[in-house]
N, C-alpha and C positions, 0 to 999 in steps of 0.2 A: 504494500500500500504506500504511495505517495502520496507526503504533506504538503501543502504551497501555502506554509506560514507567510512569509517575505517577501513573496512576489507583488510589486506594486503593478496600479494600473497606468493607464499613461494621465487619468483625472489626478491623481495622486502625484505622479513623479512632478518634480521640481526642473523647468526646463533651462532655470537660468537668465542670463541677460539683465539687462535695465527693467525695473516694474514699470509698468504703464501709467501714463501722467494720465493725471484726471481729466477732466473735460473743462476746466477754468482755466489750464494753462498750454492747454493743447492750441494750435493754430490750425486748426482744420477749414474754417468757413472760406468761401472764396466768393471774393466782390466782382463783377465787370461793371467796368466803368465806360463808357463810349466817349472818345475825344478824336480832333480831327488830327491829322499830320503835323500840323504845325502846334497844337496844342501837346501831343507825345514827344515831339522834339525839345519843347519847351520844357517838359516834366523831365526827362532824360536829362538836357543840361542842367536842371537844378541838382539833378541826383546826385550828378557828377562831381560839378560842385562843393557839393555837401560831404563827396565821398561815402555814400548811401545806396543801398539796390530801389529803383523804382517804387517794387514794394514798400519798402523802410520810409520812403521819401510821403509815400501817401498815408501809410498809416498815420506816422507821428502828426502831420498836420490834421486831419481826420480825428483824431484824438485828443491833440495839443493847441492847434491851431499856429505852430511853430516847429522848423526844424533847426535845428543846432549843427553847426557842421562840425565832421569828428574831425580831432585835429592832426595836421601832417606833421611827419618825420621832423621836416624844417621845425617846423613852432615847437616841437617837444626838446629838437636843440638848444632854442633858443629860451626857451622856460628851466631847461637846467643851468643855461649861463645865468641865467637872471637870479636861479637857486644859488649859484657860487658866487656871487655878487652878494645876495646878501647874509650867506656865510662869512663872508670879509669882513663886513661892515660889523654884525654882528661882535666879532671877534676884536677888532680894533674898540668897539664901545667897552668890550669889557677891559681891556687893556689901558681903554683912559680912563674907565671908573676906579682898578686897581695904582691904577703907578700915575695918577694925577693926569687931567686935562694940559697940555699945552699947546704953544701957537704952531711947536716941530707938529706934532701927533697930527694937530687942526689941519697944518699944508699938506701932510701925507694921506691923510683922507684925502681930502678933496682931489688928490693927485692919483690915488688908485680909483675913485670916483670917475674920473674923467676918462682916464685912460682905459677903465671898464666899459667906457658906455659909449664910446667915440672907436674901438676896435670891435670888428664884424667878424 
């Protein structure tokens, strides 16, 4: 006589994978919208633009009634020079709170100032 204690069914077995998102975070719904050529070319260059997919570009207006454009490589350089700018600055104000404010300290800011903000 044979047992089949442990035999699962395939309702039972565990298939694995990512669980399935709910239906509030799911994107399933799909809109058509009718525009003429010059109005698609229009939304296309905004996309662009924006650095957005058409999609991305309709919904957040649709939604927001504003799109934000994500920001480029260029601007994320130029936001970490602006971060080591005022690491500097930062670091000289503690330096004139500890060992006294003078007029050297005063010229030497305003000369790393300058020289920060006048080199690209």
């Amino acid at each position: 006589m044979v047992e089949f204690k442990n035999i699962k069914t395939m309702k039972n077995q565990n298939k694995g994978g990512r669980p399935k998102l709910d239906s509030a975070t799911k994107k399933s719904e799909l809109i058509s919208v009718r525009v003429t050529e010059i109005e698609l070319a229009t939304i296309q260059a905004k996309a662009e633009i924006a650095s957005k997919s058409v999609s991305d570009l309709i919904r957040e207006m649709a939604l927001k009634g504003e799109v934000k454009a994500a920001i480029l490589p260029e601007q994320m350089d130029e936001i970490r020079k602006l971060n080591g700018i005022g690491n500097n600055v930062n670091q000289l104000a503690k330096l004139a709170h500890q060992y006294g404010y003078s007029d050297e300290i005063h010229q030497q800011f305003i000369q790393i100032i300058n020289q920060k903000t006048t080199t690209k």
